[in-house]
Every structure is written in structure tokens, then in C-alpha cells.
C-alpha positions in Angstrom: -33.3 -4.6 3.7 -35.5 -1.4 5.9 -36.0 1.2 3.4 -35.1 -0.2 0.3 -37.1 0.8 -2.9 -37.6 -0.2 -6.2 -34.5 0.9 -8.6 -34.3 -1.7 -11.4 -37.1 -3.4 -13.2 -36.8 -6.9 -15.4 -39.0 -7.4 -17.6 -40.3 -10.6 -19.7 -41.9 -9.4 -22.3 -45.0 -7.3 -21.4 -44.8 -8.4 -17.7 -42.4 -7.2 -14.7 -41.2 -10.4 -14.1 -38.5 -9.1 -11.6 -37.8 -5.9 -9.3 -34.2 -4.7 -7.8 -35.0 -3.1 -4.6 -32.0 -0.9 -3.0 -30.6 2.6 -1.8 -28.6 4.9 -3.9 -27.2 8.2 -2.5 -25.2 10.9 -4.9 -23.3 13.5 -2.4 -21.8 16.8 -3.3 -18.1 17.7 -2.7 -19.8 19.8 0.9 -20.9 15.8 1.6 -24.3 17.2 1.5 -27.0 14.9 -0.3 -27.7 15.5 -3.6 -30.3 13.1 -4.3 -31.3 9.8 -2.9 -33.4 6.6 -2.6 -33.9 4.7 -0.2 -32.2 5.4 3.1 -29.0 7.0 3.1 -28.9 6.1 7.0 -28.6 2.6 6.1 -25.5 0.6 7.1 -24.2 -1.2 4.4 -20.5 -3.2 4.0 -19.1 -1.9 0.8 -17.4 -4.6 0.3 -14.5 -4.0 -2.6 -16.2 -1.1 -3.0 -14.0 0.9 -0.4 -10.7 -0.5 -1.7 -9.5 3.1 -3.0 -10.1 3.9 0.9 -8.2 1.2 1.8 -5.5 2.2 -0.5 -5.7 5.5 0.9 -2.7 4.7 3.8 -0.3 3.3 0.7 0.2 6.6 -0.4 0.0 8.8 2.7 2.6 6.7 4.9 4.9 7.3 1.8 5.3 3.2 1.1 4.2 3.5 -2.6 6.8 6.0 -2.9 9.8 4.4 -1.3 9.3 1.6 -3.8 8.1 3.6 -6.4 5.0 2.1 -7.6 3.3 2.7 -10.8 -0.1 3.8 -11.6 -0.9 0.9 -13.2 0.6 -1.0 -9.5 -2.1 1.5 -7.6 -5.1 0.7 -10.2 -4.3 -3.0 -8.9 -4.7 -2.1 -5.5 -8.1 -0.7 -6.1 -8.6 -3.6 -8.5 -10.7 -6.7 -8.9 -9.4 -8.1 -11.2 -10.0 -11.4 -13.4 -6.8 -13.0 -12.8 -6.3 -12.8 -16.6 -2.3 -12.7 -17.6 -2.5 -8.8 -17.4 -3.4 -9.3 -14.2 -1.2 -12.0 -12.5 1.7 -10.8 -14.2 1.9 -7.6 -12.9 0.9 -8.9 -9.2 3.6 -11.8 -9.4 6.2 -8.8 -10.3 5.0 -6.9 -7.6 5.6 -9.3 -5.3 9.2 -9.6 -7.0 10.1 -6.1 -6.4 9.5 -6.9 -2.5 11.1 -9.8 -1.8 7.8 -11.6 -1.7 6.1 -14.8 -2.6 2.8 -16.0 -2.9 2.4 -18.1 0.6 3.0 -14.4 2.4 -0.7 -13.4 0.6 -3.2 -13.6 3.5 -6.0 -13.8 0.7 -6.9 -17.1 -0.6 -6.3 -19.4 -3.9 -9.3 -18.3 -6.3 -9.6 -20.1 -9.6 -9.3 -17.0 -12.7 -12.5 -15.8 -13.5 -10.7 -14.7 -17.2 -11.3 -18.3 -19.2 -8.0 -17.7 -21.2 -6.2 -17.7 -18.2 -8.2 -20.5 -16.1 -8.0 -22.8 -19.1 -4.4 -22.7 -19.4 -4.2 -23.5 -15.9 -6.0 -27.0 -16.2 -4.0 -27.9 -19.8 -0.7 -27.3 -18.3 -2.0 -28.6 -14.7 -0.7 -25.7 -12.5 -2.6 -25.0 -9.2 -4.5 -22.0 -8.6 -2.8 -19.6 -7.1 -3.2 -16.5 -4.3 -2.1 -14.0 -7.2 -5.2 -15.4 -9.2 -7.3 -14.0 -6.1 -9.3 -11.1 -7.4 -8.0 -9.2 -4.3 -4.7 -9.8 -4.7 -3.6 -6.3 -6.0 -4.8 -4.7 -2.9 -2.9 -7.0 -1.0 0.3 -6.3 -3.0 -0.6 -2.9 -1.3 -1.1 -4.2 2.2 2.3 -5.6 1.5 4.0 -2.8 0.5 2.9 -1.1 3.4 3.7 -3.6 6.2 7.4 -3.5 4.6 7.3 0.2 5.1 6.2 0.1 8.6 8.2 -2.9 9.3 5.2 -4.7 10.8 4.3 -8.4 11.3 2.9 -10.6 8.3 -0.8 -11.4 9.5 -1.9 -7.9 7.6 -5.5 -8.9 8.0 -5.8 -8.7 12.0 -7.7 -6.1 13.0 -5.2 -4.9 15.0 -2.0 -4.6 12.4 -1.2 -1.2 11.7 -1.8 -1.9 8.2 -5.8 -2.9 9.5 -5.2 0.5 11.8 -4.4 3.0 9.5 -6.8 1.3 6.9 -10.1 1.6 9.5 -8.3 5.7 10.6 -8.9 6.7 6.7 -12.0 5.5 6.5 -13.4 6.8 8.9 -12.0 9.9 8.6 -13.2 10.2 4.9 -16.8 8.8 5.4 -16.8 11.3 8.5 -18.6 8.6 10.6 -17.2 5.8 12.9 -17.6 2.5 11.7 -20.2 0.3 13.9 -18.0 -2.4 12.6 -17.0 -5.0 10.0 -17.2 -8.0 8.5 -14.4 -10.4 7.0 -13.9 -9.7 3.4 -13.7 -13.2 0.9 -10.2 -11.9 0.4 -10.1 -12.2 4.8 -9.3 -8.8 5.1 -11.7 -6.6 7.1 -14.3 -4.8 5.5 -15.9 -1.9 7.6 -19.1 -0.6 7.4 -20.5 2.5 6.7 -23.8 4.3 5.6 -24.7 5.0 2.1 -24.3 8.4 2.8 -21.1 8.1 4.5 -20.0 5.9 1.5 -21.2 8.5 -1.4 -19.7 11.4 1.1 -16.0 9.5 0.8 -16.3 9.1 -3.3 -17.3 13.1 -3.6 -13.9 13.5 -1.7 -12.0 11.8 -4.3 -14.2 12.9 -6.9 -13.4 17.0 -5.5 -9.5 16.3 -4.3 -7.5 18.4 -5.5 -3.8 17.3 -6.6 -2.2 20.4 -5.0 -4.1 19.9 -1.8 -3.2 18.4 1.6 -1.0 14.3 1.1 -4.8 12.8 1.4 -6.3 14.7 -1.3 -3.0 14.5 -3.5 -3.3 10.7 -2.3 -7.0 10.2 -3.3 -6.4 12.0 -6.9 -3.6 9.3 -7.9 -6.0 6.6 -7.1 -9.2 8.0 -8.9 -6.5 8.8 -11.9 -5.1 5.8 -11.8 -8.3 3.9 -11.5 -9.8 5.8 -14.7 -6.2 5.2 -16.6 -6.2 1.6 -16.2 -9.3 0.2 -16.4 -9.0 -3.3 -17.9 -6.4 -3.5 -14.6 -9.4 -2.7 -12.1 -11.4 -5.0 -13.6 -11.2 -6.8 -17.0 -12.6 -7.5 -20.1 -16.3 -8.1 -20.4 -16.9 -6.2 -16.7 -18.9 -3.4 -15.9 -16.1 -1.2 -14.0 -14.2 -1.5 -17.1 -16.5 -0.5 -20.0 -18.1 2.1 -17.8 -14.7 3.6 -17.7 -13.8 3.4 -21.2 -17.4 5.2 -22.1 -16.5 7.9 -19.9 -13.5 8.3 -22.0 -11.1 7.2 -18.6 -12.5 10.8 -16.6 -14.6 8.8 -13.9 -13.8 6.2 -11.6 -16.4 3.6 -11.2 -15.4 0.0 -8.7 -17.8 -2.7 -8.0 -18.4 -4.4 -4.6 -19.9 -7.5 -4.0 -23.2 -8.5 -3.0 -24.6 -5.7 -5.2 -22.2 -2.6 -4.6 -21.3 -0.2 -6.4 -19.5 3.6 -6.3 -18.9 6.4 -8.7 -16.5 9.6 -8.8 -17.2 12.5 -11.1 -14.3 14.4 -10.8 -15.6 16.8 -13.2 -19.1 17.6 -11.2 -17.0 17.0 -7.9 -20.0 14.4 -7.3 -19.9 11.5 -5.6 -22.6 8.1 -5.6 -23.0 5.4 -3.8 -25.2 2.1 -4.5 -26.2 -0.9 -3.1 -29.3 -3.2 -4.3 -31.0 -5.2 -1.4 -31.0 -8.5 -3.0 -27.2 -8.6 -3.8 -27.7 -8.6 -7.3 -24.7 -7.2 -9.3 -26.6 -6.6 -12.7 -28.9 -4.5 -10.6 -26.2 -2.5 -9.1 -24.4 -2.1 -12.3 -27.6 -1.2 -14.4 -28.9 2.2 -11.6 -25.2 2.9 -11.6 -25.2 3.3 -15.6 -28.2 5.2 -15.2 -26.8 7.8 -12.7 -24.0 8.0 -14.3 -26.3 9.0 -17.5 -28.6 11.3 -15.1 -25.7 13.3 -13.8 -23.9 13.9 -17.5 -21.0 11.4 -17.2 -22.0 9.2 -19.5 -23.6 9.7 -22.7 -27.0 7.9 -22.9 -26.6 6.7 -26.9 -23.6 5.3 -26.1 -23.7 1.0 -26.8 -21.8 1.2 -23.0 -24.6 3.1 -21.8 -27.4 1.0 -23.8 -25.6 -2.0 -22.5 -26.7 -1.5 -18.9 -29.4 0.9 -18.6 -31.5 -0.7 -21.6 -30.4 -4.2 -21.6 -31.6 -6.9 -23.5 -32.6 -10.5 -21.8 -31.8 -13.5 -24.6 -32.7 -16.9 -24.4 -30.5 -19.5 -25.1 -31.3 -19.3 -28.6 -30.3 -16.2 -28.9 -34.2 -14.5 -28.8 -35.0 -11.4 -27.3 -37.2 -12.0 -24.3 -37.1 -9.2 -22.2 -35.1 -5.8 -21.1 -33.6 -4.2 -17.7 -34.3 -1.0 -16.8 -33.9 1.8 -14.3 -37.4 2.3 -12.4 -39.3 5.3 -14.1 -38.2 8.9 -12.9 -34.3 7.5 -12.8 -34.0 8.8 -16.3 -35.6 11.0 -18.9 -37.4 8.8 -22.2 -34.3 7.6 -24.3 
């Protein structure tokens, strides 16, 4: 990927065995760039990433409202999730409340990644299902919205005014068109956007304002309800979840795949954006850590913290044979 630099180092005892090349972008609530690496002109599909923009038209239409979702229901729509029992329940009851079933779920059957729930599956021999789908609470909100606008069930054509209204917000909160998209692994479209464009939209949630105008009130109940509920945006054992926790539930953090990953400070109004060239998630999740650290949002001797940004590499019989780091100059000495 043009312009990508070095961000995470792997190392095997004394040798760099491995480098994570990428950009990273942190944007102020002005959008104006903070700091970056890399290029922050590079276009980049955020994959799940963007799913609290995509949520964003849930909330402003008035559909969440009307049914009168939950903050745990709009965590789920930025969610993905492991398809653990926390998870499927609460989808399967979603799609209760609206008449719905799994068959009108554009996104496909995905086996659990939570073991509990995906061995329970092959004792009592029950398929795999579309709520099992890690996407499937954002498409409980795509859903709820085609109810409320009374629109036609194929929610993931580009040209469904749930796709419409989706591609309008985010757009409008990058501040840049879209040169396009590609089709998510949930089928939905997934638009692209520059890093800077993608930091510049998590600043805006991270600096909305609950008394603003409906998208700002919209984007704090998503960032809230992100940060309330993490083991519902991702699970147990993920990054996005004990991230969260560490930051004692007052930043919002959602992976992507393919090496995504975003950040909202609320608290510094500061938003970041990364994305590591290789597609790598335990790259994107280790300079995320350390950002997060860099910036004061998380606290450096915290396990959490040590977890990702200091990491150590075991061997199958349980030795230590090497560490992950942030590059040098990401962080001061720890």
C-alpha cells in the first residue's frame, strides 16, 4: 500500500523477525490533523470500522425511536459480535419485536466465533444461522429502518434508501465523497474513504455534543452506547472489548477487518483512524493501544494496555519467544 510506513515491530528474540507497515491519522474536533503516519490521503475501505456511520440514519430518521430501541440494541448495530448467547439472543429478540425472521437477514450464515456457543451448535446439531453472522446487529438496524421507511427487503442494494441515507451520512461526516465501495462479507456496501476523512468522522462523534443538532445528539448515543456495552460490540477475549473496559467504558474503540481500526476520545474531542497495509488485525490493534496510550486514554501500566502495546509471543509450550511493539517514537520508554 503507497505510503505506508513501519508502525508495529515483531520481534523473535533479539531479531525483527516481522514489520506492520500502515497509516494512522488522529484528527481534532476542527477535522484538522493532529498527527499522522503514513498518508492520510490514502483511500482505504473501513470496513466494520464505519458501522457507527452507518448507524448514523437509525437514529436521525427517528426508526430507533418509534420502536424504542435500547442502548444495548444500538451497541449491536455498531457491533461485531461473536455470536456468543449474549449476542444471538438479543438479535433473535430484535427481530421479534419487528415481525421478523432470520431468512429476511441479507447477511449470510457464519459459524459463532464464541466456542461455547459454536460447540453447542454441533452437540445439539442445529444449523448455523444469519443471527450468528457477526454483522447481524447492524442489520437488525437496517431492518428497523426499512420498516420505518416502509421500503423493499433487499436493504443491501445500493440504491435502497436504507444504502441512500447510509452512503448521505457518511459522506457528510467524513466531508469527502466517496470514490466508491466495495461489498462488505456481511454483502452490505462498504464505502470508501481517506484516513483522514475516516479520523475526521470519529472526532465528530468523539466532540458531539448531546444537546446539539439530531446528528450530533445521534452520534453521542452510539459512542455511549458503544463504550456502555462493550462485551455487545465485541466479546470476550477481543480487542474492542478490553480496550473499552481499560478505558473504564469513556472511549469508543470498533475494529474493521483487513486491519482497521478507529478510536473516539470524547474527553480530548480526538478522533484516530488506523489501517496496517498487510491486513493484519494484531497490528491494527497493537498502534491502536499505543495511541490510545500516547494521547492519555489509556493508562500505559495497565495489563489491557501491556496486553497489546508490549505483547508477549509464546510457543506452543508456553515459552516466551518474542514481543510486539509500537515502532520507536509511537511511545515514550515504558
Amino acid at each position: 500500500m503507497a505510503g505506508a510506513v513501519p508502525l508495529v515491530e515483531i520481534w523473535r528474540g533479539p531479531f525483527l523477525e516481522s514489520v506492520h507497515a500502515g497509516h494512522a491519522v488522529v484528527c481534532n474536533a476542527g477535522g484538522e490533523i493532529v498527527e499522522a503516519w503514513g498518508d492520510p490521503e490514502a483511500v482505504v475501505l473501513p470496513r466494520s470500522s464505519s458501522k457507527m456511520l452507518q448507524a448514523l440514519p437509525l437514529i436521525e430518521s427517528g426508526a430507533a425511536d418509534a420502536v424504542g430501541l435500547t442502548r444495548e440494541q444500538l451497541a449491536l448495530a455498531c457491533a461485531s459480535h461473536n455470536g456468543a448467547a449474549i449476542h444471538s439472543e438479543r438479535v433473535t429478540a430484535w427481530l421479534a419485536d419487528l415481525g421478523f425472521s432470520d431468512a429476511d437477514f441479507c447477511c449470510g450464515p457464519q459459524e459463532p466465533r464464541d466456542l461455547e456457543a459454536r460447540d453447542e451448535l454441533i452437540r445439539e446439531g442445529k444449523p448455523v444461522c444469519r443471527y450468528h453472522n457477526n454483522c447481524s446487529g447492524k442489520h437488525s438496524g437496517f431492518l428497523t429502518l426499512t420498516k420505518h421507511l416502509k421500503a423493499g427487503p433487499e436493504y443491501v442494494a445500493l440504491d435502497h434508501p436504507v444504502q441512500k441515507a447510509v452512503k448521505a451520512a457518511f459522506e457528510e461526516v467524513t466531508e469527502e465523497d466517496s470514490p466508491g465501495y466495495g461489498v462488505d462479507g456481511c454483502s452490505a456496501p462498504n464505502f470508501a474513504a481517506t484516513m483522514h476523512g475516516m479520523a475526521r468522522a470519529m472526532a465528530f462523534f468523539a466532540a458531539a455534543n448531546p444537546d446539539g443538532d439530531r446528528r450530533q445528539a445521534a452520534a453521542v448515543r452510539l459512542r455511549e452506547a458503544m463504550a456502555a456495552y462493550p462485551e455487545l460490540v465485541a466479546g470476550e477475549g477481543r480487542a474492542c472489548t478490553e480496550l473499552m473496559r481499560a478505558m473504564d467504558h469513556k472511549v469508543a474503540v470498533k475494529t474493521g477487518a483487513e486491519g482497521y481500526f478507529v478510536a473516539i476520545i470524547p474527553e480530548k474531542k480526538l478522533g484516530i483512524a488506523v489501517k496496517i497495509a498487510d491486513g493484519a488485525s494484531r497490528g491494527a490493534e497493537c498502534i491502536t493501544a499505543a495511541l490510545l496510550v500516547r494521547h492519555g486514554a489509556l493508562d500505559p501500566a495497565h495489563p489491557v494496555a501491556r496486553k497489546y502495546i508490549d505483547g508477549t509471543i509464546k510457543n506452543w509450550d508456553g515459552l516466551v519467544t518474542g514481543r510486539m511493539r509500537p515502532v520507536e517514537g509511537v511511545l515514550p520508554p515504558l
